[in-house]
N, C-alpha and C positions, 0 to 999 in steps of 0.2 A: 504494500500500500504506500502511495505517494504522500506525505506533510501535509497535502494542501487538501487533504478531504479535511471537512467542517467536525468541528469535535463538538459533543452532545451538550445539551445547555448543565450550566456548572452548578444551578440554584444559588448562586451565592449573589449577593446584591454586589452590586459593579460598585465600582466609586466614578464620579462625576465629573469632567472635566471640567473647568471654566466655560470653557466655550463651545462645550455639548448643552443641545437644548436637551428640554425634560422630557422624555419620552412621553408622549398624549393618553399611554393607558396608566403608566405611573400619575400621574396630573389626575384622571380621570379617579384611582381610586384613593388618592391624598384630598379630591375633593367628596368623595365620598362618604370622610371619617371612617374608613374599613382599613386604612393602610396598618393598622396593630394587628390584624388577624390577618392581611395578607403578607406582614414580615413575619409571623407566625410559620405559616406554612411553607415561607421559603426557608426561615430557617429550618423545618423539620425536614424541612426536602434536600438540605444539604448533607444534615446529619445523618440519613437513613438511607437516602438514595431509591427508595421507595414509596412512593403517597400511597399505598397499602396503610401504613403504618402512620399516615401523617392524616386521616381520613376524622378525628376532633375537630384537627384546624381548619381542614378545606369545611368541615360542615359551619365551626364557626364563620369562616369568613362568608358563604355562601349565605347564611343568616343572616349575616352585616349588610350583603348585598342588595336582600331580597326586599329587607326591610327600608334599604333608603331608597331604593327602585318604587319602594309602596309610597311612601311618602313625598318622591317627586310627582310621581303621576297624582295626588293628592293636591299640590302645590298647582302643577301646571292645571287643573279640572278648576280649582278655587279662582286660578288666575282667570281661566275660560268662562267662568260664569259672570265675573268682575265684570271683564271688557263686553259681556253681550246684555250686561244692564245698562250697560253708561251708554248703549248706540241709540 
């Protein structure tokens, strides 16, 4: 096998350049409030090397998920009925 095949993702959180932007699904669940459960799972996903074994975290984070997912469509339905009284 040649070097240049692509080696498997490492679970390990990168560190960040200066002058790398923020990756949009990092951003996505730092705005979320779930990013404690999703460094959760990466770190068990480092240490185990299996999400067998990591399967507390992914269900907490997936709970953190589900529930801010509930509450935006919440927000945006509240926002919807706001703007169709005011027309």
């Amino acid at each position: 096998m040649s070097s240049s095949v692509p080696q498997g993702h490492t679970w390990a959180q990168k560190v960040k350049k200066e002058d790398e932007e923020e990756d949009p699904l990092d951003q996505l669940i730092s705005r979320s409030g779930c990013a404690a459960s999703h460094f959760a799972v990466q770190e068990c996903m480092a240490q185990h090397q299996d999400w067998r074994q990591c399967q507390p975290q992914v269900q907490a984070f997936r709970d953190c998920m589900s529930e801010q997912q509930a509450r935006r469509r919440k927000e945006l339905q509240r926002r919807k009925e706001h703007a169709s009284a005011h027309c």
